[in-house]
C-alpha positions in Angstrom: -2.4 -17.7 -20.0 -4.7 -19.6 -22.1 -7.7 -17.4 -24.4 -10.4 -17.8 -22.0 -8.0 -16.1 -19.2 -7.4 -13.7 -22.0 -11.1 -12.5 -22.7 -11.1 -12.5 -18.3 -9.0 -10.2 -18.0 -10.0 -7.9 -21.1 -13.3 -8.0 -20.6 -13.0 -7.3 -17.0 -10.8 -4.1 -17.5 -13.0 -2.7 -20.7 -16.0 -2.5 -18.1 -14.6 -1.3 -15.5 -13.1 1.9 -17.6 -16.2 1.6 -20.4 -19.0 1.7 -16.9 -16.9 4.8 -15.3 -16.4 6.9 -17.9 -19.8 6.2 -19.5 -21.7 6.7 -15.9 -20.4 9.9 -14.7 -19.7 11.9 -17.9 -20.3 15.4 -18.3 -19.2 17.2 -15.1 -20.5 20.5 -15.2 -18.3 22.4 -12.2 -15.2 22.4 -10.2 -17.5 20.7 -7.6 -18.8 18.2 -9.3 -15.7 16.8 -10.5 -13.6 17.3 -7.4 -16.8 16.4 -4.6 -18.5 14.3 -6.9 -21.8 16.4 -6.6 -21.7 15.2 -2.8 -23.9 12.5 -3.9 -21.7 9.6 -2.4 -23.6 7.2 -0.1 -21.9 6.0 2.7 -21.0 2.2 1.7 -19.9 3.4 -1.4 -17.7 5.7 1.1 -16.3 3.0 2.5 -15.7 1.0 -0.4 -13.8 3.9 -2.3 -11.5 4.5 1.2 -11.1 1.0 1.0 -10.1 0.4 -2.6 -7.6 4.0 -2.6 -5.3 2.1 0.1 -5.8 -1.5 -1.2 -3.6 -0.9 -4.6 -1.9 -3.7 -6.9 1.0 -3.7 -4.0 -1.1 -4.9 -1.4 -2.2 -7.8 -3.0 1.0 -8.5 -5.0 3.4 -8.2 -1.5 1.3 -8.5 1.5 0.8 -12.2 0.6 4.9 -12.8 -0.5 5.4 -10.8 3.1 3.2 -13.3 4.8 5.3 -16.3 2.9 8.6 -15.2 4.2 7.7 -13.2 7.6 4.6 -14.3 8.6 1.1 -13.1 10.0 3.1 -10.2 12.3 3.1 -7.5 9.6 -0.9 -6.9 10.5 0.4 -5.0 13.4 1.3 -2.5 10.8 -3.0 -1.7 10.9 -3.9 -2.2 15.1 -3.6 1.9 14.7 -6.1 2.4 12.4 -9.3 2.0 13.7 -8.5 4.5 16.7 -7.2 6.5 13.8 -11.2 6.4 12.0 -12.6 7.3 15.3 -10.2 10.5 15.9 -11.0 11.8 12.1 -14.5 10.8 12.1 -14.9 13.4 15.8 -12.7 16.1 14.8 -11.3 16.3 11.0 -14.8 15.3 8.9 -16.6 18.4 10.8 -14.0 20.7 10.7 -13.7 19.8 6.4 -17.6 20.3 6.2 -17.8 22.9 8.1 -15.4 25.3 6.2 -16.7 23.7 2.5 -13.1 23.2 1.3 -12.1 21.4 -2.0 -9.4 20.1 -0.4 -7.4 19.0 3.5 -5.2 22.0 2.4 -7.6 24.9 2.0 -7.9 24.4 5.9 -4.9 25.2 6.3 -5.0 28.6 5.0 -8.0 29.6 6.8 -6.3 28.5 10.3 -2.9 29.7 9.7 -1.9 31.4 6.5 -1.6 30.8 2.8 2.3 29.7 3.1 1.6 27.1 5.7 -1.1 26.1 3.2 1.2 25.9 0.1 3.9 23.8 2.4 1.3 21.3 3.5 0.3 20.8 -0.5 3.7 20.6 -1.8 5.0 18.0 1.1 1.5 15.8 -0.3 2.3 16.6 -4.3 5.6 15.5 -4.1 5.5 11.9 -1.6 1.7 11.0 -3.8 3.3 11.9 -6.8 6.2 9.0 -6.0 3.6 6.9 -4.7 0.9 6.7 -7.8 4.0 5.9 -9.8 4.7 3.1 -7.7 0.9 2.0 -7.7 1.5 1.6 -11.3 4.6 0.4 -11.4 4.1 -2.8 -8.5 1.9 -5.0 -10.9 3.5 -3.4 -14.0 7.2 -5.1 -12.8 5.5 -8.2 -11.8 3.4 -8.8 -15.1 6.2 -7.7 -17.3 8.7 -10.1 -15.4 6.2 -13.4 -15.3 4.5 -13.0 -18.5 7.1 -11.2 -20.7 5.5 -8.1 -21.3 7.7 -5.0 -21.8 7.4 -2.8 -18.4 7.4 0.4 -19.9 4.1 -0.8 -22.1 2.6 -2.6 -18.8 3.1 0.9 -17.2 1.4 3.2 -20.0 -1.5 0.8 -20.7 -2.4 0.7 -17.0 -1.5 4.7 -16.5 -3.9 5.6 -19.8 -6.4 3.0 -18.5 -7.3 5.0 -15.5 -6.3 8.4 -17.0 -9.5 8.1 -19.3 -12.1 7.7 -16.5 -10.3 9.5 -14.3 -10.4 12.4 -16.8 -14.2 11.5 -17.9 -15.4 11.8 -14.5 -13.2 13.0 -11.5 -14.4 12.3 -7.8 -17.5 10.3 -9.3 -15.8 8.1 -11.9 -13.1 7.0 -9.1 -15.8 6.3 -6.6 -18.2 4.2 -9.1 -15.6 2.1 -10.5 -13.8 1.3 -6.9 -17.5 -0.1 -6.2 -16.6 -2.7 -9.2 -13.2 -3.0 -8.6 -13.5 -3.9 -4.7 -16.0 -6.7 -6.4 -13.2 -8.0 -8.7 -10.7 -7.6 -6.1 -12.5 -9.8 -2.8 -13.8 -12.3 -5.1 -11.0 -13.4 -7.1 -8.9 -13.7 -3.3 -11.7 -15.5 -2.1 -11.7 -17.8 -4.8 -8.2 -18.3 -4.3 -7.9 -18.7 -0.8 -10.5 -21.7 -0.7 -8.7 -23.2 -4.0 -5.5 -23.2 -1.8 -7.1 -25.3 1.0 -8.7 -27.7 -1.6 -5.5 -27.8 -2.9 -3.8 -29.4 0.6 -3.4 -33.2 1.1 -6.8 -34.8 1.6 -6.4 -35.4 5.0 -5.2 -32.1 6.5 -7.9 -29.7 7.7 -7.2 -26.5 8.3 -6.2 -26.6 11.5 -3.6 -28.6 10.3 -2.4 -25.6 8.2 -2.2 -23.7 10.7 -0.6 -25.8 13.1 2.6 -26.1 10.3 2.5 -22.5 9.8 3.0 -22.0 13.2 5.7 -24.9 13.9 7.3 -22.5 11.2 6.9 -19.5 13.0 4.5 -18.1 10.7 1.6 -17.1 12.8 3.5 -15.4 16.0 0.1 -12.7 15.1 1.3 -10.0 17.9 5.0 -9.0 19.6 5.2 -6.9 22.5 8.8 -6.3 22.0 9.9 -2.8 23.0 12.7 -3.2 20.7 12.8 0.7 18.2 14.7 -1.9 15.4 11.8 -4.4 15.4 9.7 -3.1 12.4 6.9 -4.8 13.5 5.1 -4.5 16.7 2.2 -4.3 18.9 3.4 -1.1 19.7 4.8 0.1 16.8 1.3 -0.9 15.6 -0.8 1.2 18.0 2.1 4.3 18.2 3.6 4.7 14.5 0.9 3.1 13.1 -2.1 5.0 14.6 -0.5 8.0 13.0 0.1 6.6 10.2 -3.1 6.2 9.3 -4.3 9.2 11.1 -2.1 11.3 8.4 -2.7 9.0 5.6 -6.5 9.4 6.2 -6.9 12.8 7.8 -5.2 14.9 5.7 -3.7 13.2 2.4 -6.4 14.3 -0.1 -6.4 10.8 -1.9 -8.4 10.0 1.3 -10.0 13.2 2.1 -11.0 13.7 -1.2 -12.6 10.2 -0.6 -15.0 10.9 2.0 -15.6 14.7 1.3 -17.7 13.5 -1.7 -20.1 11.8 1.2 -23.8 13.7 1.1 -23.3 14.5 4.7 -21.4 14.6 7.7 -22.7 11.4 8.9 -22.2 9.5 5.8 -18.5 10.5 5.9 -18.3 9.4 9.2 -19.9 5.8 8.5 -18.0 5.6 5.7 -14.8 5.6 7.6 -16.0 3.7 10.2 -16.8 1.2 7.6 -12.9 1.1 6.9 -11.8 1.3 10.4 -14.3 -2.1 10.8 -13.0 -4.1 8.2 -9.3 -3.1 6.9 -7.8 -5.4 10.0 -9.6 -8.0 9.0 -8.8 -7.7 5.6 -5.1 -7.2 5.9 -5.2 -10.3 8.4 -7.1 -12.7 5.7 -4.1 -11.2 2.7 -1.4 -12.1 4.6 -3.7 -15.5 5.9 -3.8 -16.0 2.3 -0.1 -15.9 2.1 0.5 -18.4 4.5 -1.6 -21.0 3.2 0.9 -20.6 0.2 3.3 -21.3 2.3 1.7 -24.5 3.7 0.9 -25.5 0.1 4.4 -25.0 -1.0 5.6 -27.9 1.9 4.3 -30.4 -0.4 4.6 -29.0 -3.8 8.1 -28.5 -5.9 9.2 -24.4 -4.8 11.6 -22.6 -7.1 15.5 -21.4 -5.5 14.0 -17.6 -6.3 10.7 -17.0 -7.3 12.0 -14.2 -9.3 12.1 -15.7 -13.1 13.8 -12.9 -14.2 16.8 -14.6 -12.2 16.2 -17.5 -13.3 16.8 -16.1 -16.7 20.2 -14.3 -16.0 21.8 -17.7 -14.1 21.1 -19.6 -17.3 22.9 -17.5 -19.5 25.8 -17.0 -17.3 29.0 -19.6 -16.4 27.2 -19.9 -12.5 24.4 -21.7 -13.9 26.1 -25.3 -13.3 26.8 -24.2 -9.5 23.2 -23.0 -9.3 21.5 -26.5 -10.7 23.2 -28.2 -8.0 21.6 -26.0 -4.9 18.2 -26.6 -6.8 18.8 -30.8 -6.9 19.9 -30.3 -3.1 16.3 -28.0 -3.0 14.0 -30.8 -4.7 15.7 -33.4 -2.4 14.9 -31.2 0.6 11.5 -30.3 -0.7 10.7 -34.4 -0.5 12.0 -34.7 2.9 10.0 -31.9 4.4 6.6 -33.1 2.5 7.2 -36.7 4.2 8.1 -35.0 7.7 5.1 -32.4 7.0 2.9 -35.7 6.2 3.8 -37.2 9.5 3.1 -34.5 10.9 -0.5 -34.4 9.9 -0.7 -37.6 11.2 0.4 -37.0 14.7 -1.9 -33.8 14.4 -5.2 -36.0 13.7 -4.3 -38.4 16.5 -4.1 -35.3 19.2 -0.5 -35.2 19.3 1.5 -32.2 18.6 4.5 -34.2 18.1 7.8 -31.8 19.4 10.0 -34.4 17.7 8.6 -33.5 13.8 8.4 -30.2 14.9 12.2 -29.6 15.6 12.6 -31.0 12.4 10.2 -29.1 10.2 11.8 -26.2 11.8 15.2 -27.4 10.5 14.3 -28.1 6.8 13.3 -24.7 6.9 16.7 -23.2 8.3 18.4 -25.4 5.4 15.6 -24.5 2.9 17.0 -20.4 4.0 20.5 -21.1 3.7 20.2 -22.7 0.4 18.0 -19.7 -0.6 20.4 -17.4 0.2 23.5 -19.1 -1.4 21.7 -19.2 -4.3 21.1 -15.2 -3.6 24.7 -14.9 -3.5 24.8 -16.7 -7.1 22.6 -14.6 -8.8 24.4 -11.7 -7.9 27.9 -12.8 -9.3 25.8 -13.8 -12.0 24.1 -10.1 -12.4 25.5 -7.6 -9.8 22.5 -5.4 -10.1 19.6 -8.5 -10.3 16.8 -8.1 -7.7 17.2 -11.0 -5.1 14.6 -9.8 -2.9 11.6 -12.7 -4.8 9.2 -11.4 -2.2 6.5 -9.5 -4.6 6.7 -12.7 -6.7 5.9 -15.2 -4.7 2.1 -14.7 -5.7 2.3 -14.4 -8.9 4.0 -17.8 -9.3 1.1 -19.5 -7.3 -1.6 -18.2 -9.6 0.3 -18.7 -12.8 1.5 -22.4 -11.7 -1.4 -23.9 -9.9 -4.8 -22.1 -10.5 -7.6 -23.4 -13.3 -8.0 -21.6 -16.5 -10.0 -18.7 -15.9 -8.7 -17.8 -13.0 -5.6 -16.7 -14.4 -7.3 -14.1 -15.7 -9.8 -12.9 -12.8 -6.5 -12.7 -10.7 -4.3 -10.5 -13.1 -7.5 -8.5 -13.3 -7.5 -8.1 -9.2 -4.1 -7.1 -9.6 -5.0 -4.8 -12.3 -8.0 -3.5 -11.0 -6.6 -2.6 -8.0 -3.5 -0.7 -9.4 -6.3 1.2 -11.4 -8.1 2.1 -8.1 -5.6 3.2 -6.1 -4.2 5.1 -8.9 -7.3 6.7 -10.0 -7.8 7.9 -6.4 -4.1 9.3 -6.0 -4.3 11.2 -9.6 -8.0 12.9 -8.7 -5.9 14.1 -5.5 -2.7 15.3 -7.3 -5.0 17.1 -9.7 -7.7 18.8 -7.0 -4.4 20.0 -4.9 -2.5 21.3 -8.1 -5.6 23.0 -9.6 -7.2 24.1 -6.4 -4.3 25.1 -3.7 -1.5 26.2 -6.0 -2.9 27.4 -9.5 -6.6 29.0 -8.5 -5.1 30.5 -5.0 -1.9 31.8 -7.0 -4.0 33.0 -9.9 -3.9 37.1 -9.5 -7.9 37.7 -11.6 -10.8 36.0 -10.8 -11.7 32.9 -14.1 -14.8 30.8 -14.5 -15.9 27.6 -13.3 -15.5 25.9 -16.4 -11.9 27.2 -16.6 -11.1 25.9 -13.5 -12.9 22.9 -14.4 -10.6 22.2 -17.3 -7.5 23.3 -15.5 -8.4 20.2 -13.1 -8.9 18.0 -16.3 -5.8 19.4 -17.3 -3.8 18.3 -13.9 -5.3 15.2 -14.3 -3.7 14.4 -17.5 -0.7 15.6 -16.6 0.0 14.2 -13.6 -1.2 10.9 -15.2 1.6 11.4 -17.6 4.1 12.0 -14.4 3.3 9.2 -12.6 3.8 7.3 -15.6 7.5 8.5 -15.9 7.7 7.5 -12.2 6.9 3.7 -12.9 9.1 3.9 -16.0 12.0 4.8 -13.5 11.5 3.1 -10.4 13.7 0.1 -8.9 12.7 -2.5 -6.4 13.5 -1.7 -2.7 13.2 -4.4 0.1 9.5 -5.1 -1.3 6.7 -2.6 -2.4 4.2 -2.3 0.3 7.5 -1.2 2.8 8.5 1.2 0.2 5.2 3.2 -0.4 4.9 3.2 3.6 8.3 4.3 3.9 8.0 7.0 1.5 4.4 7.9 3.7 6.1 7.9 7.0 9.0 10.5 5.7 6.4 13.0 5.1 3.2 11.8 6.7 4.2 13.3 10.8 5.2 16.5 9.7 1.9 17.2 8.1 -0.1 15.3 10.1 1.6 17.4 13.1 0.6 20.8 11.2 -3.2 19.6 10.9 -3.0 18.2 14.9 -2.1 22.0 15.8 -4.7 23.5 14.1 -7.1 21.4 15.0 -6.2 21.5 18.8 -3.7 24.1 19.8 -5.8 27.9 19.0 -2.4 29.4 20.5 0.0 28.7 17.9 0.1 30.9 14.6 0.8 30.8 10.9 4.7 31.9 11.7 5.7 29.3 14.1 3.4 26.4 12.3 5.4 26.8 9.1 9.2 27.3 11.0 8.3 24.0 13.1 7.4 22.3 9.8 10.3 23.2 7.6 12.7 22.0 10.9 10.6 19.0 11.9 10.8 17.5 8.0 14.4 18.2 7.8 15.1 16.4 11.1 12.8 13.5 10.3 15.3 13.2 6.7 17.9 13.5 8.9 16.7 10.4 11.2 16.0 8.8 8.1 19.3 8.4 6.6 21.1 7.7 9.7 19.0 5.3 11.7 17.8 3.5 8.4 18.4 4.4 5.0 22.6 3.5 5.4 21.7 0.1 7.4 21.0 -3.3 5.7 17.4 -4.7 5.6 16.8 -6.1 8.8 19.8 -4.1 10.8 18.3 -0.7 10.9 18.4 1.3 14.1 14.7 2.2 13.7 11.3 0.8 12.0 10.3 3.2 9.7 6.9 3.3 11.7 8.2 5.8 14.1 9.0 8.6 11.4 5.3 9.2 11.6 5.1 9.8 15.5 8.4 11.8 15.8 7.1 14.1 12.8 4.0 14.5 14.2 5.7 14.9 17.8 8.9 17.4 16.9 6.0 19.8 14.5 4.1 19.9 17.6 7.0 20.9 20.7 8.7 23.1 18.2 5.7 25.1 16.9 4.5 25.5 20.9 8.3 26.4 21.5 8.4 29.2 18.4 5.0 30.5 19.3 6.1 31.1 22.9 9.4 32.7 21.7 7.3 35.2 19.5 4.7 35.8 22.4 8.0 36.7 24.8 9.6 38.9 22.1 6.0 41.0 21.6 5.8 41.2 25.1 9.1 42.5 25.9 8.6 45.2 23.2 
């Protein structure tokens, strides 16, 4: 980090909070702070949907993911543009036409004020874990890589968007996504066309690809009907779809999104917006990642790109048996840039040679195996080190290879985007809290300005909880799996209450909330024994189908209750 990376990344931050609090100060009701006024054109829709599910863990992981997996995690998002289409038709009416505050208050006036209070809790408590980890995922990386302390990297980011977020509500999160989004697609632009520049002179990037893919990087779709594969096309299109349908329709970090539109129709173009562009972006992310990867065949590569390893084998009495896997590392790194060179070659004569490609495919499998001995080191070294390097992969490009400058505009991407997706998920925790359990709980009628600053009041609160989150959390597999894991637990089961009321008149308040409580504790259930206990890469299910056998079991089971009840009335 040199100073001008330094004034980047300060200045870029001071605006960004400076701009949102300064432009939408003074909120003078409840609905102003929590719809924004619906004054929220429909780009600016877009952008803020957009910017809420692109946090600091997206750009941080997806890329790392990309490195070590490949281009097949984008089936994760072939769901979610039939997912925009379903919520623009049904949800976005439905929310305009009863005016609620928030997805929950629906609830209520379909079924009853318990179902309501379930739905809100089930959303409080998974987007409570969540915004920590928004703030936590860059924190952990920053802290590691530059040496910061992590509890400081979490409080300056937490406070950063507790100010606007407080100043403003709805408004301030939706103008300063606008800037972020900016911040965010420029500096990965930048980067991306850097990394091509960045390859040997004569490789074009067809070329890139063409190593990617003799590395199996770009196998894009799998139709595998495998349930343990976590991703596929049908995964993708199934687990996916709903997903996103609950992530969208009816977690009020979303909703909360697109109710702030001035009408119907610029909700609706808003998320169509979304459902346009997210594949595309997700695909150029993780494209992103793979051109590290092709840069990284003829550039030296660390054993773990975790430094914080790094640091723990040098102080310990392995680090002798490490150095030697790194000198057999460099020497492989020099035999896979000459084959890689050949390669190229062969490529810009016309001829795929199968030869080279054998052999870049078994560098690679030696490249692994060293990789994971030198896992296995690491942990004798530090039992309770990280091995898992994928969320730092990144970081180590940007640090290590990009100009001066951009240093800076890429920590402030990361930043920035931890501050968006965090803003958006506090504005949520706060309208729920303030709206569906303290106003609909409170026994006397208060102001507007009291519930006003009871919303303010949330705000800083949960601010200050999903600080405390970040300040406790631990690594798990890598960050983007864990938020979606922690979405897909809760996500079907509330997604399958909101499915019911918006298409099954029949069932009541009663069996809704019965069918909920069972379906959640079955889907923990599932959890624990078909993936929680199993090793990364052995479970018995991808965590992608929580989501439709939530969804599925809330559904049968509330249609089973509601017919029990209907035969018991009828018998008496």
């Amino acid at each position: 980090m040199q100073l001008f990376d330094w004034v980047i990344l300060i200045v870029t931050l001071l605006f960004i909070v400076i701009y949102g609090a300064w432009k939408t100060r003074g909120s003078k009701n409840v609905e102003d702070f929590i719809l924004g006024g619906n004054e929220t054109p429909w780009y600016v829709v877009g952008l803020s949907v957009m910017a809420t599910q692109a946090s600091a863990i997206t750009f941080l992981s997806t890329p790392g993911q990309a490195y070590h997996d490949g281009m097949g995690f984008v089936q994760f998002y072939f769901g979610l543009p039939i997912a925009m289409v379903v919520i623009c038709v049904t949800f976005i009416p439905l929310y305009h036409r009863y005016k609620v505050y928030t997805a929950y208050e629906y609830l209520e006036k379909r079924f009853d004020l318990q179902t309501r209070s379930l739905a809100a809790i089930l959303f409080l408590f998974q987007r409570g874990l969540g915004t920590g980890l928004t703030i936590y995922a860059p924190a952990i990386i920053l802290s590691a890589i530059l040496g910061w302390n992590l509890n400081i990297m979490n409080i300056i980011i937490g406070v950063l968007v507790i100010i606007y977020t407080f100043s403003g509500g709805t408004k301030a999160v939706n103008v300063t996504q606008k800037q972020q989004m900016f911040v965010i697609m420029s500096g990965m632009l930048i980067t991306f066309f850097l990394l091509l520049h960045y390859l040997p002179n004569d490789m074009t990037f067809t070329n890139a690809l063409h190593i990617a893919g003799a590395n199996d990087k770009m196998n894009i779709v799998n139709f595998s009907t495998d349930p343990e594969e976590k991703y596929t096309f049908w995964s993708g299109i199934t687990g996916g779809f709903f997903l996103a349908l609950a992530y969208f329709g009816t977690d009020q970090s979303q909703v909360g999104r697109y109710l702030s539109g001035k009408s119907v129709r610029e909700s609706q173009m808003g998320l169509i917006m979304n459902g346009l562009l997210k594949v595309p972006m997700q695909f150029f992310i993780l494209l992103t990642g793979v051109m590290v990867f092709v840069f990284f065949q003829f550039n030296p590569v660390p054993l773990n790109f975790n430094p914080n390893n790094k640091i723990a084998i040098e102080k310990s009495q392995f680090k002798e048996e490490y150095h030697v896997l790194e000198k057999k590392l460099d020497a492989l790194s020099e035999d896979k840039k000459v084959i890689n060179l050949l390669y190229i070659d062969q490529l810009n004569q016309d001829y795929d040679n199968p030869i080279l490609r054998k052999e870049l495919i078994a560098l690679s499998n030696k490249e692994k195996d060293l990789r994971d001995r030198a896992k296995e080191i690491i942990l004798k070294a530090d039992s309770n080190s990280e091995t898992n390097d994928k969320d730092y992969v990144f970081f180590h490009f940007i640090l290590n290879y990009l100009p001066k400058g951009l240093i800076g505009l890429l920590l402030a991407v990361i930043i920035s985007a931890a501050m968006s997706s965090t803003a958006s998920g506090l504005n949520a925790l706060a309208s729920t809290t303030a709206i569906d359990i303290y106003k609909r709980n409170l026994k006397e009628e208060k102001s507007e300005k009291h519930y006003l600053n009871a919303t303010k009041f949330f705000t800083l609160i949960w601010g200050i909880i999903a600080i405390l989150f970040a300040s406790i959390g631990t690594l798990f597999e890598n960050l983007i799996q864990l938020v979606n894991i922690i979405g897909s637990i809760f996500y079907g089961t509330v997604l399958g209450i909101f499915l019911v009321g918006f298409y099954i008149k029949q069932v009541h308040g009663k069996a809704i909330f019965s069918s909920a409580i069972i379906s959640q504790l079955t889907i923990f259930i599932i959890y624990y024994f078909a993936i929680y206990i199993y090793p990364s890469g052995e479970e018995k299910l991808g965590y992608l189908w929580l989501n439709f056998i939530g969804a599925l079991l809330t559904i049968v089971i509330s249609l089973l209750l509601q017919w029990t009840i209907f035969r018991k009335q009828k018998t008496n």
